[in-house]
N, C-alpha and C positions, 0 to 999 in steps of 0.2 A: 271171441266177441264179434257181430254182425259189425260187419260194414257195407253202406249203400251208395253207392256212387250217383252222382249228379252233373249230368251232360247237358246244356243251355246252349241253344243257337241263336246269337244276338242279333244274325240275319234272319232269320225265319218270318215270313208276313212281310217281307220289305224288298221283293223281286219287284221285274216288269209287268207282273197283273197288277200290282196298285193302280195302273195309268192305264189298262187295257180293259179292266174288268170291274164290277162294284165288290171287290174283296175287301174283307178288311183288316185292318194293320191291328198287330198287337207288340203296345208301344213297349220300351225296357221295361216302366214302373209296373206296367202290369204281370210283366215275366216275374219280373222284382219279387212280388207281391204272389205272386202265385207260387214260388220260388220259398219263401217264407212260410207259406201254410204249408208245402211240403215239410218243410224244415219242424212245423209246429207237431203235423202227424205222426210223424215219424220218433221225433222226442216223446211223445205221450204215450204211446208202446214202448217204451223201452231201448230204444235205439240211441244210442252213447256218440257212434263214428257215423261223420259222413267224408269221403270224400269227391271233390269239386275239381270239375276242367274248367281252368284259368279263362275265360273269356275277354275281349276288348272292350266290352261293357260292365262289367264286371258285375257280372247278376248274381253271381251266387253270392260274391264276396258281400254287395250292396244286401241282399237278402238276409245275410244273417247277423248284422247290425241291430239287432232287437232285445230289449231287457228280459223277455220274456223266454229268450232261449237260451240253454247252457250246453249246448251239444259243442262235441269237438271234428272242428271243422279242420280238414287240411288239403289243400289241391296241387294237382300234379306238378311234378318239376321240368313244367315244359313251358314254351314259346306260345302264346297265342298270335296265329298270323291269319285270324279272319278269315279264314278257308274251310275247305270239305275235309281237308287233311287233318285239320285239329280235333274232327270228331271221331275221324278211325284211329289216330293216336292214343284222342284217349282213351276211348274203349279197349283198345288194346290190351294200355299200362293196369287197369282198372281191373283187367282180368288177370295181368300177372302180378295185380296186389292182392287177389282173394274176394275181389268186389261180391256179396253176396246175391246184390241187387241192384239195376241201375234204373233208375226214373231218368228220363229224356223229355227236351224241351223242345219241340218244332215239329216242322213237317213228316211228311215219306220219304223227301231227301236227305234228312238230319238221319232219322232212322237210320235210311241204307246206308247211309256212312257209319253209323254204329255198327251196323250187323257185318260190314266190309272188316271194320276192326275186331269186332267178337261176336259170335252167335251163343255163346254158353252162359253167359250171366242171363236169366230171368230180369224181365223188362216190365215196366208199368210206359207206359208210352203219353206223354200231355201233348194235345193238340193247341199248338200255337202258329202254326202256317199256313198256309195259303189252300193247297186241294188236297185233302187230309183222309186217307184211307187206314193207313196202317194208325195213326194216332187218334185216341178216344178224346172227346172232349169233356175232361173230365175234371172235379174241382182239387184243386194244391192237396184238400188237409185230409181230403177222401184217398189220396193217390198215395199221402206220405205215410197213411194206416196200414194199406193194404202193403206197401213196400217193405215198412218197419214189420210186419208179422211175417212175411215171407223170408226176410232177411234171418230173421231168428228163428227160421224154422219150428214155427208154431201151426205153421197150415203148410199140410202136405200140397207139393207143386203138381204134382198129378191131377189130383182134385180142384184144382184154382187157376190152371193155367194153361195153353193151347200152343203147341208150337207152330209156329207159321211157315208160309209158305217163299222160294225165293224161286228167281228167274234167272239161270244161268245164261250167259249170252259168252257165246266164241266165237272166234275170229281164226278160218285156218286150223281147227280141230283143240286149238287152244283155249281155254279158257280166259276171256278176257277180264268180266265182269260180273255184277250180279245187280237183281233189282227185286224189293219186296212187293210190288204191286203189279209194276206195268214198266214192257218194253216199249216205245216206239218210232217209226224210221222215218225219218224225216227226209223230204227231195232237198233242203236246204245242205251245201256243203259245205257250213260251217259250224263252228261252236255258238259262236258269238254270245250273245246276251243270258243263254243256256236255257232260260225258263221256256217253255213250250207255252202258246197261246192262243196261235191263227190254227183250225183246223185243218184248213186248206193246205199247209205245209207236210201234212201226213198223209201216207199211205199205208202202212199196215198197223196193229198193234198186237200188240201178247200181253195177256195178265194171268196174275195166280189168282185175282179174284173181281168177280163182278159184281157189284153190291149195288140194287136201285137207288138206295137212299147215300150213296156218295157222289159225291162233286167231281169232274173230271174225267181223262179216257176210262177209267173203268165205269164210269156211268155208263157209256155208250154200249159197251158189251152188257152190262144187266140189260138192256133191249130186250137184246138177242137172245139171250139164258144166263141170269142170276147164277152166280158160283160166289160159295159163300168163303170164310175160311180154314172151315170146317169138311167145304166140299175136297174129296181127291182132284189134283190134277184142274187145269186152266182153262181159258178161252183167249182164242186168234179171230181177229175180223181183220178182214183190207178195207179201206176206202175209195170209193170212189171217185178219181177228177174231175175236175168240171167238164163238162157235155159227155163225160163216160157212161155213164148210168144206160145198165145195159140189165136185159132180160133178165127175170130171176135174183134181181136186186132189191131192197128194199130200204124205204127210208125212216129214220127214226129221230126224235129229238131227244136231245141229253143234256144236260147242266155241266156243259167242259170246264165252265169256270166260272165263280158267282155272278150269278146276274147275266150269264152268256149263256142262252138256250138254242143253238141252231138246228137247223135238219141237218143229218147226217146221213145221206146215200152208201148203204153199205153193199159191196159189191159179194162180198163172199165171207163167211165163217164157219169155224169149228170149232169142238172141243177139244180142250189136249190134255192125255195122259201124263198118269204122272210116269218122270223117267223115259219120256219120249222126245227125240231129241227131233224137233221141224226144219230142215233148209229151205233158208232162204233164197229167194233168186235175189242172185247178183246184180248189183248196178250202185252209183254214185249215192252214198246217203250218209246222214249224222245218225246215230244210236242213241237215241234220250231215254235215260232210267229214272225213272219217277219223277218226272215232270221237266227233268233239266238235262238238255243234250251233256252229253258225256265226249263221246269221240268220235269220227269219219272213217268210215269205209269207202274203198273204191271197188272198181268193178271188177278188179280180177282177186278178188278176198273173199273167203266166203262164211256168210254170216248160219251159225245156228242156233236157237232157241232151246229151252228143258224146263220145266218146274219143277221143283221139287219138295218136299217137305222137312226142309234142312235151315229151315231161318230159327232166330233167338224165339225162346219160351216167352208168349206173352202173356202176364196177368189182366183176368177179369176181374176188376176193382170189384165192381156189384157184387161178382160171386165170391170175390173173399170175402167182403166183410159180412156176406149173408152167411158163410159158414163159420167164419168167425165168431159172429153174433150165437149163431146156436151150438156154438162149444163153450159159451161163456168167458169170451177170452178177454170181453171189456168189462167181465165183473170187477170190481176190486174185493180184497180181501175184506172179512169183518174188522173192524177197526180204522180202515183205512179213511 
């Protein structure tokens, strides 16, 4: 029997760009509610089991209070403790239940905490956060179709879905961490509030992918050369300090974050291969992986970069249900 897993981040859209940027917030009701047409899609195909990560809002639970639905809902037997951590647990538990499919609710950093806890479940990814690269914006009852058919294995995943790209970052020849869009190092030697905002505070970055029409560091690299997710292998740019801007530099404006368009003096970049691991030079910084500082390095550490083509399968909604459409799979039977 398909089972589809549903991961909700009740933070998502309600960092420090609220107050720093014209982003905008996407409240519970609305998750609620987008949460529920999931739930409606996904039933209409066929789809029997979902299981739900417990959240402190409780969206999913709130979401499937509806006369309308008769699915059997059940969520994990875990802690909800409002962290990064609740979402790599439950990606985890969700793959050692058999999850066939998992729909995700937030940002690029909700994501990489998915993909930190499982890369093997096929993803439909909803964009509900703030600088949104890896998640589509895309509507509940469109996302809960294309899930409910994949789940059941009615549409081959080869044909409907792209695996992505991730950014391995070590520490010491170690492997520390990973990030599905964008590394970057920040002079600030702290954690603190984690969301990345002031450009000023960066100096270099890494992405698996540069897409013009996204919001954030990887807008800045689409300047430079557009890397799609499709394309092999990544892009590095350094920035430049203030009164740095030196020969052979050029300047670019990019959308870091809604409503924030600055120029951005970039001092140097490249392409990176895939499976090419880049050192770093040494010196005091934070490591922020998709938008939100992660951890510090000091100077005698030594930082190196990789992309890979090793992230979770993700589904193209439009191109399932267009293939789906013309295999007839939303006929119903005569009589029906």
């Amino acid at each position: 029997m398909a089972l589809v897993g549903i991961i909700a981040n009740p933070a998502a859209s309600k960092d420090i760009r609220r107050l720093v940027a014209q982003g905008r917030v996407v409240p519970d009701w609305e998750k609620v509610n987008t949460i529920r047409r999931v739930l409606l899609g996904l039933q209409s195909v066929g789809v029997k089991s979902v299981l739900g990560m417990p959240d402190s809002s409780n969206l999913v639970r709130r979401a499937s209070e509806d006369p309308n639905l008769s699915i059997d809902l059940e969520f994990l037997d875990m802690p909800s403790l409002n962290s990064e951590g609740d979402t790599v647990r439950a990606a985890a538990s969700m793959a050692e239940r058999g999850v066939d499919c998992l729909v995700t609710l937030g940002g690029d950093g909700t994501n990489r905490a998915a993909a930190v806890g499982c890369r093997t479940i096929p993803m439909v990814a909803i964009s509900t956060g703030t600088n949104n690269v890896f998640p589509a914006m895309v509507e509940g009852t469109l996302a809960g179709l294309a899930a409910g058919l994949v789940a059941q294995g009615r549409l081959e995943l080869s044909e409907v879905a792209v695996p992505s790209k991730i950014m391995n970052v070590y520490v010491d020849g170690e492997l520390r961490d990973i990030a599905l869009v964008d590394v970057a190092l920040s002079k600030e030697r702290f954690v603190a509030t984690k969301a990345i905002w002031d450009i000023d505070t960066i100096f270099e970055v890494f992405l698996t992918r540069a897409e013009p029409a996204s919001i954030g560091l990887s807008s800045i690299g689409a300047r430079l050369q557009p890397v799609s997710l499709a394309d092999e292998g990544g892009l590095r740019y350094s920035i430049a300090g203030p009164g740095e801007k030196a020969s052979g530099s050029s300047t670019v404006i990019a959308p870091i974050a809604p409503g924030i368009i600055p120029a951005v003096v970039i001092s140097s970049w490249q392409r990176m291969a895939e499976g090419e691991r880049l050192v770093i030079e040494k010196r005091d910084c934070t490591v922020a992986l998709d938008g939100e500082r992660a951890f510090s390095v000091n100077r005698s550490q030594q930082l190196e970069t990789e992309v890979r083509r090793e992230g979770p399968l993700v589904i193209d909604v439009n191109l399932a249900l267009t293939i789906a459409a013309s295999q007839g799979l939303f006929n119903l039977a005569q009589g029906n």
